[in-house]
N, CA, C and O atoms as a MOPAC input file, in Angstrom:
PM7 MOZYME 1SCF
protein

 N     53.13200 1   -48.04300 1   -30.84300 1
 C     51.74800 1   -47.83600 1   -30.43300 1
 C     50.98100 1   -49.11700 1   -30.71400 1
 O     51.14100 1   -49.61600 1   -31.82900 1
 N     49.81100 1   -49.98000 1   -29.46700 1
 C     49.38000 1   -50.83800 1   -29.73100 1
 C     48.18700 1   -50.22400 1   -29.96800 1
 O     47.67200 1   -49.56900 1   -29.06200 1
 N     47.49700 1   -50.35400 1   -31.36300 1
 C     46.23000 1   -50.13800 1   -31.90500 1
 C     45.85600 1   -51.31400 1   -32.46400 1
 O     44.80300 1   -50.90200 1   -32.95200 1
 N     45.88500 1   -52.20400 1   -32.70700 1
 C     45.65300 1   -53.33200 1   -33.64100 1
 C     44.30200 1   -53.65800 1   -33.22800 1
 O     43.69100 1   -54.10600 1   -32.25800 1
 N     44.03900 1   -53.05600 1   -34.88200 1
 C     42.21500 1   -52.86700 1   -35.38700 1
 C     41.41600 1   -52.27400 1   -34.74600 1
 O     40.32000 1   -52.81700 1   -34.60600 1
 N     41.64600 1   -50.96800 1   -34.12400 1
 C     41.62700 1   -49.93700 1   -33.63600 1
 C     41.58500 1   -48.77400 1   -34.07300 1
 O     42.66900 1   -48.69100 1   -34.65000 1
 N     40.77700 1   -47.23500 1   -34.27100 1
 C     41.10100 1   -46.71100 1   -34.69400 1
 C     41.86900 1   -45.39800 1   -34.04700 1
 O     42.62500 1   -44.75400 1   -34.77400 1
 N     41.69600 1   -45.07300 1   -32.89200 1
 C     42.21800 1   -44.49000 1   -31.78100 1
 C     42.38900 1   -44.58300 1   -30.74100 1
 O     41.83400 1   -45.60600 1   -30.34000 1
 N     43.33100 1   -43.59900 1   -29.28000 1
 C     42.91900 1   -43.93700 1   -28.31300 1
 C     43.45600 1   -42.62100 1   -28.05400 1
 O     44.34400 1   -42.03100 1   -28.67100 1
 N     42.65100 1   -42.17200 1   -26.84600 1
 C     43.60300 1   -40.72400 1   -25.97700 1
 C     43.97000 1   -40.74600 1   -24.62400 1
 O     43.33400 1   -41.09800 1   -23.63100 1
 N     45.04600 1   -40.33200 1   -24.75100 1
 C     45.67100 1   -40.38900 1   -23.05400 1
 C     45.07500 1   -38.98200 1   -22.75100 1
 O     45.52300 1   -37.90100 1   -23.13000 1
 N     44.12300 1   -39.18600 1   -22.09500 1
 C     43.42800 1   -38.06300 1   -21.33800 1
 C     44.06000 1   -37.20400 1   -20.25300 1
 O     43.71600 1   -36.03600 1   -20.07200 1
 N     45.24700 1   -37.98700 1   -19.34600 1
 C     46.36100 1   -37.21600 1   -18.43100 1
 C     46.96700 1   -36.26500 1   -19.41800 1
 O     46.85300 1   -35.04100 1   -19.34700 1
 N     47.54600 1   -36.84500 1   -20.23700 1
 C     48.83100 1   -36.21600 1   -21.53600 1
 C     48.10700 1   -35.37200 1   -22.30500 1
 O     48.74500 1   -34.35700 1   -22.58400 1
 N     46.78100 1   -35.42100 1   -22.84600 1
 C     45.74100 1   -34.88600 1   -23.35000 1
 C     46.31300 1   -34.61500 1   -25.01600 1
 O     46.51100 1   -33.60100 1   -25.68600 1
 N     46.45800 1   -36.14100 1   -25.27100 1
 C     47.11200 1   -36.89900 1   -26.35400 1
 C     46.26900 1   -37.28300 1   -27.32400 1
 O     45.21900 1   -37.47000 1   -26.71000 1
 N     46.03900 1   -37.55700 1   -28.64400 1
 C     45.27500 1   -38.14600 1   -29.15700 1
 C     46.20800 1   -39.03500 1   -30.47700 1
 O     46.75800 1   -38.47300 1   -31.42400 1
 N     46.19600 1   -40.11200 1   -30.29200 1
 C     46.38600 1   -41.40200 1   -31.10800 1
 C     46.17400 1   -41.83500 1   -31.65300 1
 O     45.55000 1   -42.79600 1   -31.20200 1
 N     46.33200 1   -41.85900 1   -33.50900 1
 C     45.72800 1   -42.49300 1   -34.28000 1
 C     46.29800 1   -43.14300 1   -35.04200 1
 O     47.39300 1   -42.81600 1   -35.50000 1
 N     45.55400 1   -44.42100 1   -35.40600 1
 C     46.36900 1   -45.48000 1   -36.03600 1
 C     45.65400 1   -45.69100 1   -37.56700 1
 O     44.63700 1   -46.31900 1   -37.86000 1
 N     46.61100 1   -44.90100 1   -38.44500 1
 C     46.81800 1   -44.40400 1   -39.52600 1
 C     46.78100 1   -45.66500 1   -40.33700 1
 O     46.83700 1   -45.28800 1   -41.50800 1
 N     46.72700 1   -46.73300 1   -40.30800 1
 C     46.97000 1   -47.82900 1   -40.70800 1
 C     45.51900 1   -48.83400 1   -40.45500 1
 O     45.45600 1   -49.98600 1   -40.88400 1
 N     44.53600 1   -48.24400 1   -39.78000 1
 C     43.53300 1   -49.39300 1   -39.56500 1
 C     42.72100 1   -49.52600 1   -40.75900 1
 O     42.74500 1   -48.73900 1   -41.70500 1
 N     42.09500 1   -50.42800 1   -40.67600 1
 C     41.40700 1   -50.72100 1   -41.89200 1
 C     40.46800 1   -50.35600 1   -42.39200 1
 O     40.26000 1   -50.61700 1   -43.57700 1
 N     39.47400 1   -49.53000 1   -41.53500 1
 C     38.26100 1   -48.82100 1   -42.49600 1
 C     39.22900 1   -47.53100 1   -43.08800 1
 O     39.03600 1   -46.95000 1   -44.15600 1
 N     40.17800 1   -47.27900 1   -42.23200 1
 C     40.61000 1   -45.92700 1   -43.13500 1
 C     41.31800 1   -46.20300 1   -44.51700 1
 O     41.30100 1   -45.56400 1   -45.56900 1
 N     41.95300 1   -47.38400 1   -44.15100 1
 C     42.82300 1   -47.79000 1   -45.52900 1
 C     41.66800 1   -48.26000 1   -46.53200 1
 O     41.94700 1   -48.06900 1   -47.71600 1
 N     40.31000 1   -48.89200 1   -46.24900 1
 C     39.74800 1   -49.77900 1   -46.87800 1
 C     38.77400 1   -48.36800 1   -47.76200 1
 O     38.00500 1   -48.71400 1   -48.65900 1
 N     38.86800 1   -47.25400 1   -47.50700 1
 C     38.27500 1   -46.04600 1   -47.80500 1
 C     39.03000 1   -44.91600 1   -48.73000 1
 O     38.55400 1   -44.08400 1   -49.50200 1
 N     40.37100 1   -45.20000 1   -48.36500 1
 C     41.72800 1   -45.02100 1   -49.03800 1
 C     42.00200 1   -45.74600 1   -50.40900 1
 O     42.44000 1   -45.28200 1   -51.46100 1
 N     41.61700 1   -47.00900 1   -50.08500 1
 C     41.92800 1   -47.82100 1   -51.71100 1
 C     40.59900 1   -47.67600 1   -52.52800 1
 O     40.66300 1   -47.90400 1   -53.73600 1
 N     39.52900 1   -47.35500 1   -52.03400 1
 C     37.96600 1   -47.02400 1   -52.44800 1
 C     38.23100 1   -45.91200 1   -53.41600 1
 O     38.19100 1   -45.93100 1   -54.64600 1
 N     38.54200 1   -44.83000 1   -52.49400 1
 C     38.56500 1   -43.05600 1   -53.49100 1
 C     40.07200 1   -43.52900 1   -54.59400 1
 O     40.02700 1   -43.43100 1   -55.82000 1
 N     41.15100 1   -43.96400 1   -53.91800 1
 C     42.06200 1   -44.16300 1   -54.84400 1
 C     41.80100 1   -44.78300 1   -56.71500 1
 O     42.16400 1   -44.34500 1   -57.80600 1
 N     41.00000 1   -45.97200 1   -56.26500 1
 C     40.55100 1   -46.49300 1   -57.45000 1
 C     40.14400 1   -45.67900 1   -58.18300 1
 O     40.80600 1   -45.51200 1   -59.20700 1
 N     38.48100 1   -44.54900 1   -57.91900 1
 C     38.16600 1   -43.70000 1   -58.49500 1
 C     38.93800 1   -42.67800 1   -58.96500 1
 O     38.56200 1   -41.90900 1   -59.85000 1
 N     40.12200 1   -42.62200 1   -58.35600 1
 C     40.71300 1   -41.75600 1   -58.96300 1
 C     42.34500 1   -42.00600 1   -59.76900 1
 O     43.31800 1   -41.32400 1   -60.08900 1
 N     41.88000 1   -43.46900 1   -59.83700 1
 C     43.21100 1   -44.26600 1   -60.75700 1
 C     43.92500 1   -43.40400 1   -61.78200 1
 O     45.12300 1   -43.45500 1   -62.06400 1
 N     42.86800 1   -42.49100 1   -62.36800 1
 C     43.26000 1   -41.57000 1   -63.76000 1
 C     43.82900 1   -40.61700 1   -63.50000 1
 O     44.63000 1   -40.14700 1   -64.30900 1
 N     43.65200 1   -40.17300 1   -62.58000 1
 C     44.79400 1   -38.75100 1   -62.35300 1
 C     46.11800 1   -38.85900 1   -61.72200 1
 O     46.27500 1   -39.21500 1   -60.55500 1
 N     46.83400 1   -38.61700 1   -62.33400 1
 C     48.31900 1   -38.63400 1   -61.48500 1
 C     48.23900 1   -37.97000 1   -60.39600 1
 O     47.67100 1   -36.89400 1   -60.20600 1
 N     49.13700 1   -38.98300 1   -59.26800 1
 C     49.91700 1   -38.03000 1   -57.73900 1
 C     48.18600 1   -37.77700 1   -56.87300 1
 O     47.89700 1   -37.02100 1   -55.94500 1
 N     47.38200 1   -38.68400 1   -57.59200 1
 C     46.02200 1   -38.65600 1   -56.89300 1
 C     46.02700 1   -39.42300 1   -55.22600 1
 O     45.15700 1   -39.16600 1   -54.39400 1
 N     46.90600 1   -40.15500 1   -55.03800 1
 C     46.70300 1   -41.27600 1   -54.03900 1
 C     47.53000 1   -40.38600 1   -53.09200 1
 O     46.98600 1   -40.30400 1   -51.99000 1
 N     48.42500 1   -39.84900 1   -53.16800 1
 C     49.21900 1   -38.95000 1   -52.13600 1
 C     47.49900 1   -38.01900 1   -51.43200 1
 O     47.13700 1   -38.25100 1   -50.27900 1
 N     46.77300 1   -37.15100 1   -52.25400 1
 C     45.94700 1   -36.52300 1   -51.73900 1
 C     44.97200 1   -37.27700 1   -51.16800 1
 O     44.83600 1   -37.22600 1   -49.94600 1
 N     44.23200 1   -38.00600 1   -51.86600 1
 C     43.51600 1   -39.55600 1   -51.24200 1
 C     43.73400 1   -39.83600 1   -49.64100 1
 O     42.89100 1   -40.03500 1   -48.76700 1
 N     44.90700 1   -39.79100 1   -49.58000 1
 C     45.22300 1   -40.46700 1   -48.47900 1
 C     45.73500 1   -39.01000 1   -47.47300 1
 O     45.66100 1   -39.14900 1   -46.25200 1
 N     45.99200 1   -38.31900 1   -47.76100 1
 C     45.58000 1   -36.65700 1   -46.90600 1
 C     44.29900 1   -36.40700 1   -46.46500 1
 O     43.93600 1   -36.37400 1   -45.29000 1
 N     43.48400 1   -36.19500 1   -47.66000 1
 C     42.10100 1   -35.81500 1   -47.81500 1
 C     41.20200 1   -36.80200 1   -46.56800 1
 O     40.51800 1   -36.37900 1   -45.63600 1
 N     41.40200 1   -37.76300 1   -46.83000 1
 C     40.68000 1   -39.52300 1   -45.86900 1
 C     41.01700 1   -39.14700 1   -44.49600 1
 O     40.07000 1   -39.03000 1   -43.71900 1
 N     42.31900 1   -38.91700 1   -44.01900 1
 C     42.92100 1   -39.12000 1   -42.79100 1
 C     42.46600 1   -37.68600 1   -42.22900 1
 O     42.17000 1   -37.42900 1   -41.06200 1
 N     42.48200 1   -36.68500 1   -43.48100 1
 C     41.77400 1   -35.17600 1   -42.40400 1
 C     40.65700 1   -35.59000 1   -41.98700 1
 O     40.64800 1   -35.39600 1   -40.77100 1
 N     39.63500 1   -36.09000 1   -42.34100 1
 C     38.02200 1   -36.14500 1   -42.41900 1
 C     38.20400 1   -36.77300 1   -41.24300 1
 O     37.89000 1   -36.16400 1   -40.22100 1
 N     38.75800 1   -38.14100 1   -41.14800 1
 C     38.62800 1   -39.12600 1   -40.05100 1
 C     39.26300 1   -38.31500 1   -38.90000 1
 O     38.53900 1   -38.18700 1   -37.91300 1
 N     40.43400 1   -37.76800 1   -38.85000 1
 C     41.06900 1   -36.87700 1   -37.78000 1
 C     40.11200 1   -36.07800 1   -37.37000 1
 O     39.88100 1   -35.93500 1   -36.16900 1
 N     39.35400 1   -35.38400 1   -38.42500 1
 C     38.26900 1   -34.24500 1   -37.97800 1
 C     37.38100 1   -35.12200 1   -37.02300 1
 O     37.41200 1   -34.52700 1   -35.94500 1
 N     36.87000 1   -35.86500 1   -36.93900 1
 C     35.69000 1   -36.56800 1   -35.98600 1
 C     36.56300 1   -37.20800 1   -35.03500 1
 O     35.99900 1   -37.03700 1   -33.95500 1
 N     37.53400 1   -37.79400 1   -34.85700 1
 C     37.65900 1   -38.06700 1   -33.60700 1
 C     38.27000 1   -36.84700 1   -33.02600 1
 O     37.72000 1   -36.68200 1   -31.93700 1
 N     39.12200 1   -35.93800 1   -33.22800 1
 C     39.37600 1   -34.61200 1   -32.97900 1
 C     37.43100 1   -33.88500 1   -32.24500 1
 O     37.31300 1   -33.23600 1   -31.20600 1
 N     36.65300 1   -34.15200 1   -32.86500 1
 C     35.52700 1   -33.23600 1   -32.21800 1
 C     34.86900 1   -34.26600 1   -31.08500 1
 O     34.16900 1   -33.80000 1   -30.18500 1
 N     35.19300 1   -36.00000 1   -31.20500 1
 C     34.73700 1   -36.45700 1   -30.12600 1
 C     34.93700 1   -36.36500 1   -28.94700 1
 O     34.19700 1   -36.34100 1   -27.96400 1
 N     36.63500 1   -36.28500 1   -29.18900 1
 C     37.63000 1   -36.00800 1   -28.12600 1
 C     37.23000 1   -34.65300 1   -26.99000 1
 O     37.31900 1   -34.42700 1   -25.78400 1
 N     36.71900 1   -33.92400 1   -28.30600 1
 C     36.68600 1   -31.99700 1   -27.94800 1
 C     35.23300 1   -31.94100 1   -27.27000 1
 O     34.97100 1   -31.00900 1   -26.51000 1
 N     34.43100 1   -32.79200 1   -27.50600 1
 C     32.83600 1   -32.88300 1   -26.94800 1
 C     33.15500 1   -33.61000 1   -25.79200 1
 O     32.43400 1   -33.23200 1   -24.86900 1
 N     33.98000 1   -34.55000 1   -25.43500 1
 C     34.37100 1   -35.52100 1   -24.21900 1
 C     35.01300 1   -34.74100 1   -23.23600 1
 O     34.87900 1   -34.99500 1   -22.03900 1
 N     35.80400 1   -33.67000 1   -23.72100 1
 C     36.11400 1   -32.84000 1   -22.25300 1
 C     35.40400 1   -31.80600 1   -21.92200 1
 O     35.47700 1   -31.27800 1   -20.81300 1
 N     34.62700 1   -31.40700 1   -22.88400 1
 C     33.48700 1   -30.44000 1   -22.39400 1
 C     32.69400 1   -30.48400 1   -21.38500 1
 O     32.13700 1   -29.54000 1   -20.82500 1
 N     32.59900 1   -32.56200 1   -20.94300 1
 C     31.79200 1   -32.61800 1   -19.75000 1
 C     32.18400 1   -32.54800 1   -18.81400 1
 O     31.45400 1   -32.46700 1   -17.82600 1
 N     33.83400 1   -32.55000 1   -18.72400 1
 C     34.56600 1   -32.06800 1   -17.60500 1
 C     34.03900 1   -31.29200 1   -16.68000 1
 O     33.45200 1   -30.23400 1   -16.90400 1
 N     34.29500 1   -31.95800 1   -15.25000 1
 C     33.84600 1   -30.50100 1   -14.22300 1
 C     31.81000 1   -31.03600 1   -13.41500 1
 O     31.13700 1   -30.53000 1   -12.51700 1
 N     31.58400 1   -32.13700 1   -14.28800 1
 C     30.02500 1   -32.08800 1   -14.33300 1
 C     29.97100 1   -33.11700 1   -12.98800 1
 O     31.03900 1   -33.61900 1   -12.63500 1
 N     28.91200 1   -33.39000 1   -12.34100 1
 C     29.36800 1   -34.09300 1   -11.21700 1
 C     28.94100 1   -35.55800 1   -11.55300 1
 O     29.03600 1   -36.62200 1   -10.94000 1
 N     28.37200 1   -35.15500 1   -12.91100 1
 C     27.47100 1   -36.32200 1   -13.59800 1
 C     28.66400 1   -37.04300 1   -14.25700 1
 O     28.29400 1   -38.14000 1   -14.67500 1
 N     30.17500 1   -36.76400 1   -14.53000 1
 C     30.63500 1   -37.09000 1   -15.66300 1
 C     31.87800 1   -37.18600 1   -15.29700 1
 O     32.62500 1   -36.32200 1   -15.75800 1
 N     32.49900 1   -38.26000 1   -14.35600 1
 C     33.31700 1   -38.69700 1   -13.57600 1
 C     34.65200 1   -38.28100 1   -14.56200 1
 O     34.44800 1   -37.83300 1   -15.69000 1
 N     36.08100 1   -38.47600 1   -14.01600 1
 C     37.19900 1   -38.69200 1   -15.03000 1
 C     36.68800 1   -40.11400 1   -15.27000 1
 O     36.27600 1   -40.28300 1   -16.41800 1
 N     36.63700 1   -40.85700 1   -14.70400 1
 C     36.33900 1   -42.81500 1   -15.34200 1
 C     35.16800 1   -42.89800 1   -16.44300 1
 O     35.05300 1   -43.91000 1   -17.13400 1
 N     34.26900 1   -41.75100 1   -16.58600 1
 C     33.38500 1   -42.15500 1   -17.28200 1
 C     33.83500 1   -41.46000 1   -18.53800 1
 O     33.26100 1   -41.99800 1   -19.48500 1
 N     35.08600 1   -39.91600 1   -19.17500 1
 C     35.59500 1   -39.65100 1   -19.50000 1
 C     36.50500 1   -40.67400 1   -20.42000 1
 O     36.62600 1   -40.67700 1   -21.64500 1
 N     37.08900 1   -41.51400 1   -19.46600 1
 C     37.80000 1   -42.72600 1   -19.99700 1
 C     36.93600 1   -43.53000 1   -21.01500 1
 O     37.44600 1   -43.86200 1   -22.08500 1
 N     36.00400 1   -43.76500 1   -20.80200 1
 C     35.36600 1   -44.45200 1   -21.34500 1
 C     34.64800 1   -44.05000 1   -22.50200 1
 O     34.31600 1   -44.76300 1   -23.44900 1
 N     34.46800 1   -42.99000 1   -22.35300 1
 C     34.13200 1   -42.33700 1   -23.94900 1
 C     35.21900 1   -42.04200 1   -24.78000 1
 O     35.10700 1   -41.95300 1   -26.00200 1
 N     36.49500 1   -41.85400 1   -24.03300 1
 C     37.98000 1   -41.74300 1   -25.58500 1
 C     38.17200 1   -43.06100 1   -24.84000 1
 O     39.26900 1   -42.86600 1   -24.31700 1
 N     37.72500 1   -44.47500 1   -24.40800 1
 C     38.42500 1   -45.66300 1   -24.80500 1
 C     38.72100 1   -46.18400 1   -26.46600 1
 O     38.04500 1   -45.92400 1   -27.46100 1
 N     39.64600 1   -46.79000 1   -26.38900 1
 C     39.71600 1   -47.28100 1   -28.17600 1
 C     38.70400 1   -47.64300 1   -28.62700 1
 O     38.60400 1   -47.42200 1   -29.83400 1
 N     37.41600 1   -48.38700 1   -27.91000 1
 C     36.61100 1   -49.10600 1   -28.48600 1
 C     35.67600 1   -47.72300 1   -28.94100 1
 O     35.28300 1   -47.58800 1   -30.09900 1
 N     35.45100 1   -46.95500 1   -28.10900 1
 C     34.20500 1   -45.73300 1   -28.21700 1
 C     34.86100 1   -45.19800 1   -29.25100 1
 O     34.23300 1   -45.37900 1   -30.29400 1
 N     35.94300 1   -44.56700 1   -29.41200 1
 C     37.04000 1   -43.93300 1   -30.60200 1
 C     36.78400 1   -44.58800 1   -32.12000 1
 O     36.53400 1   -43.94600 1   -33.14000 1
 N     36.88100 1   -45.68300 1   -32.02700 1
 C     36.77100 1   -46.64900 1   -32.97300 1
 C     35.01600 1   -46.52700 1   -33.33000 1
 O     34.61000 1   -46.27600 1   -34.46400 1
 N     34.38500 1   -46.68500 1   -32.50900 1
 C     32.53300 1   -46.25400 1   -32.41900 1
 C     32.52700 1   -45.37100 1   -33.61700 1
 O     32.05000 1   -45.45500 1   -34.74900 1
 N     33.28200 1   -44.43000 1   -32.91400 1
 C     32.95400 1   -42.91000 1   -33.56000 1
 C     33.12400 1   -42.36500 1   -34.79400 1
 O     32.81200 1   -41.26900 1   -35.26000 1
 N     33.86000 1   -43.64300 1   -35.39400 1
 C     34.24100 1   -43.11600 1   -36.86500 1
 C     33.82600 1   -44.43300 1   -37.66400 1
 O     34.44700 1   -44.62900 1   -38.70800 1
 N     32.69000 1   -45.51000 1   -37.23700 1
 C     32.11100 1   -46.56400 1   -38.03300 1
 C     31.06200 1   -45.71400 1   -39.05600 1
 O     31.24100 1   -45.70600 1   -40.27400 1
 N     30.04900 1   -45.06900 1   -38.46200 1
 C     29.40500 1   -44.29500 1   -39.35000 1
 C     30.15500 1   -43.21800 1   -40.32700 1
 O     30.64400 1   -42.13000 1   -40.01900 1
 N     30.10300 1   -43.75400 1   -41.38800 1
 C     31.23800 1   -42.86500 1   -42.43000 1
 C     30.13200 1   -42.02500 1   -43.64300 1
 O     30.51900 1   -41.44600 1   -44.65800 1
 N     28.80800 1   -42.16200 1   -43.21200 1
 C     27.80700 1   -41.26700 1   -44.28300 1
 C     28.39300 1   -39.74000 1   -44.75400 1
 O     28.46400 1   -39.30400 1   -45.90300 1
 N     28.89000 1   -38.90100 1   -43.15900 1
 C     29.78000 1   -37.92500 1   -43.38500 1
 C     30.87400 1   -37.38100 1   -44.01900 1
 O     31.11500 1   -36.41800 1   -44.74800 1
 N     31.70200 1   -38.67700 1   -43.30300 1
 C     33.08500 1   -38.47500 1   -43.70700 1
 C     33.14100 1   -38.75300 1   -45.04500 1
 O     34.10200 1   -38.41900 1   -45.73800 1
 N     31.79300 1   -39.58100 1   -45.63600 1
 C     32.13500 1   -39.98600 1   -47.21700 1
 C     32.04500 1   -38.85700 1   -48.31900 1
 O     32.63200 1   -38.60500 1   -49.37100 1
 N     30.79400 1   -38.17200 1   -47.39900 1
 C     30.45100 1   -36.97300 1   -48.20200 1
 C     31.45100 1   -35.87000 1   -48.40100 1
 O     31.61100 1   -35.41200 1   -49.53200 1
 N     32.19900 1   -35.36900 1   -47.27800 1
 C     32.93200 1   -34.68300 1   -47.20100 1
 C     34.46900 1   -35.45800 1   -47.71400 1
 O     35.08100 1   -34.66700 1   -48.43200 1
 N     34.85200 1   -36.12600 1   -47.62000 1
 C     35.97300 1   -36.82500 1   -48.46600 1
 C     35.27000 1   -36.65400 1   -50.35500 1
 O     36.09600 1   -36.44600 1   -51.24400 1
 N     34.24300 1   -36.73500 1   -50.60000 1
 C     33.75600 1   -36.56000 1   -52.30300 1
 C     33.45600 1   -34.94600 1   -52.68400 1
 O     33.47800 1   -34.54700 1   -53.84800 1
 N     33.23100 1   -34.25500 1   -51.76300 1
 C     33.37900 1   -32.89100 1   -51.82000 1
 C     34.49300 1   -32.44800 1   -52.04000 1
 O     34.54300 1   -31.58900 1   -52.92000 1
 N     35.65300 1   -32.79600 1   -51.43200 1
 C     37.25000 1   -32.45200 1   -50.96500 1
 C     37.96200 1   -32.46400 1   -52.26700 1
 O     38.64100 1   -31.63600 1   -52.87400 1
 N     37.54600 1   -33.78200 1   -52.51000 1
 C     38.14500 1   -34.65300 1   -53.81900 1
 C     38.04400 1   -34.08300 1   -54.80700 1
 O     38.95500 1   -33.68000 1   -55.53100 1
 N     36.30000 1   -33.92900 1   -55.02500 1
 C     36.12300 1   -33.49000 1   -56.62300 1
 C     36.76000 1   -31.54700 1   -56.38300 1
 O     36.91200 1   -30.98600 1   -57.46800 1
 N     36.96100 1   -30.99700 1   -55.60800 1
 C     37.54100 1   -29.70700 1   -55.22100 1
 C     39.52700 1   -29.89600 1   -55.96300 1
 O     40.14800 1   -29.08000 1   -56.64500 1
 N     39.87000 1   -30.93500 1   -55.57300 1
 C     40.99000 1   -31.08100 1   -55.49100 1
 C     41.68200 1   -31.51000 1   -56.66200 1
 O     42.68600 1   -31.10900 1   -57.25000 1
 N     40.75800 1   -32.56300 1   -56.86200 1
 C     41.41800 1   -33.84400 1   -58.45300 1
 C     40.19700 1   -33.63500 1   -59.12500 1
 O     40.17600 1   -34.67200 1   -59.78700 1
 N     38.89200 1   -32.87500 1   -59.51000 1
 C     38.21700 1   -33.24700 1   -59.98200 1
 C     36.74200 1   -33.49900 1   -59.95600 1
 O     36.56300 1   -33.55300 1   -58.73900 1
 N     35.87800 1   -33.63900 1   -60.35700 1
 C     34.72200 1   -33.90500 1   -60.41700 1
 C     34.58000 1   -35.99500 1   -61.09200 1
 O     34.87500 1   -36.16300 1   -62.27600 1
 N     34.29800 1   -36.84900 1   -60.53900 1
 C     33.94900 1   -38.28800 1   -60.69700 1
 C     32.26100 1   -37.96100 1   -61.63400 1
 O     31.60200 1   -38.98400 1   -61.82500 1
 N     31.75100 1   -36.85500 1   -62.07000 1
 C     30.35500 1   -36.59800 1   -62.30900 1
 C     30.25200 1   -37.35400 1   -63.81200 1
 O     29.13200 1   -37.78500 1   -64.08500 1
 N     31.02800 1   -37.50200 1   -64.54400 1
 C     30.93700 1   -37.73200 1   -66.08300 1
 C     31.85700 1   -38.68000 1   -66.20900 1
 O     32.28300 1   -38.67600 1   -67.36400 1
 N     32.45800 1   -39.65600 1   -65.41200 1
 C     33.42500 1   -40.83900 1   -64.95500 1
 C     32.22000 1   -42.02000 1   -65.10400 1
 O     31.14100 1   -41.94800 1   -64.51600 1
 N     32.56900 1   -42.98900 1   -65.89900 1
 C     32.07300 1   -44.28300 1   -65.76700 1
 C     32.07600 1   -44.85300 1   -64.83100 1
 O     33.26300 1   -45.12300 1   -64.64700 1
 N     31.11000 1   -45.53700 1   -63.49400 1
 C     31.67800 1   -46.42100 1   -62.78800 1
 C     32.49100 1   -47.86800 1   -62.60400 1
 O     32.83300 1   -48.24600 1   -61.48400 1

C-alpha cells in the first residue's frame, strides 16, 4: 500500500477503506500516551489499540457521511472521490481535540487514571 505520509485512502468501487497504521501523527500520538504511561506494564500494546480505534473511528464516520450523499444530483461520484481522497482523509483526522479526549478517557478506563501522576 502506497500511503507515504498519508493517513488514508478509500477505494470507493471496492468500498474499501485503507489505513496506514504507520503515519506519523498516529505514531507521534502513540509515543505521546505511551510515555505517560511508561509505569504500567503491557501499557503500549493498549496505547497503540486504544489510538488506532479513535483514529479508525473518524475516518470510518467520514467515509460513512461521504456516501450518504450518494444519489444527490449535487454530489457527483467525482466529487465523492474527492472527499475520501488521501489528502481529505488525512484532513480529517489533523484536528485531534477529540480523538485526544477520547483516547484519555479510554486510557484512564483501561490503565488508569494520569490524575495524581507528575508531569
Amino acid at each position: 500500500m502506497d500511503l507515504e505520509d498519508r493517513a488514508a485512502k478509500f477505494l470507493i468501487q471496492e468500498n474499501l477503506l485503507l489505513i496506514n497504521a504507520d503515519f506519523r501523527v498516529f505514531a507521534d500520538m502513540v509515543k505521546r500516551w505511551c510515555d505517560r504511561y511508561a509505569h504500567v506494564p503491557g501499557a503500549q500494546a493498549v496505547v497503540n489499540d486504544v489510538v488506532h480505534e479513535w483514529f479508525e473511528q473518524q475516518l470510518i464516520e467520514a467515509v460513512l457521511g461521504t456516501l450518504a450523499l450518494r444519489g444527490s444530483q449535487l454530489w457527483t461520484l467525482e466529487h465523492l472521490r474527492h472527499l475520501c481522497s488521501e489528502e481529505a482523509l488525512t484532513a480529517v483526522i489533523l484536528p485531534r481535540y477529540h480523538i485526544e479526549n477520547n483516547v484519555k478517557r479510554t486510557l484512564g478506563a483501561k490503565l488508569g487514571t494520569l490524575k495524581d501522576r507528575v508531569a
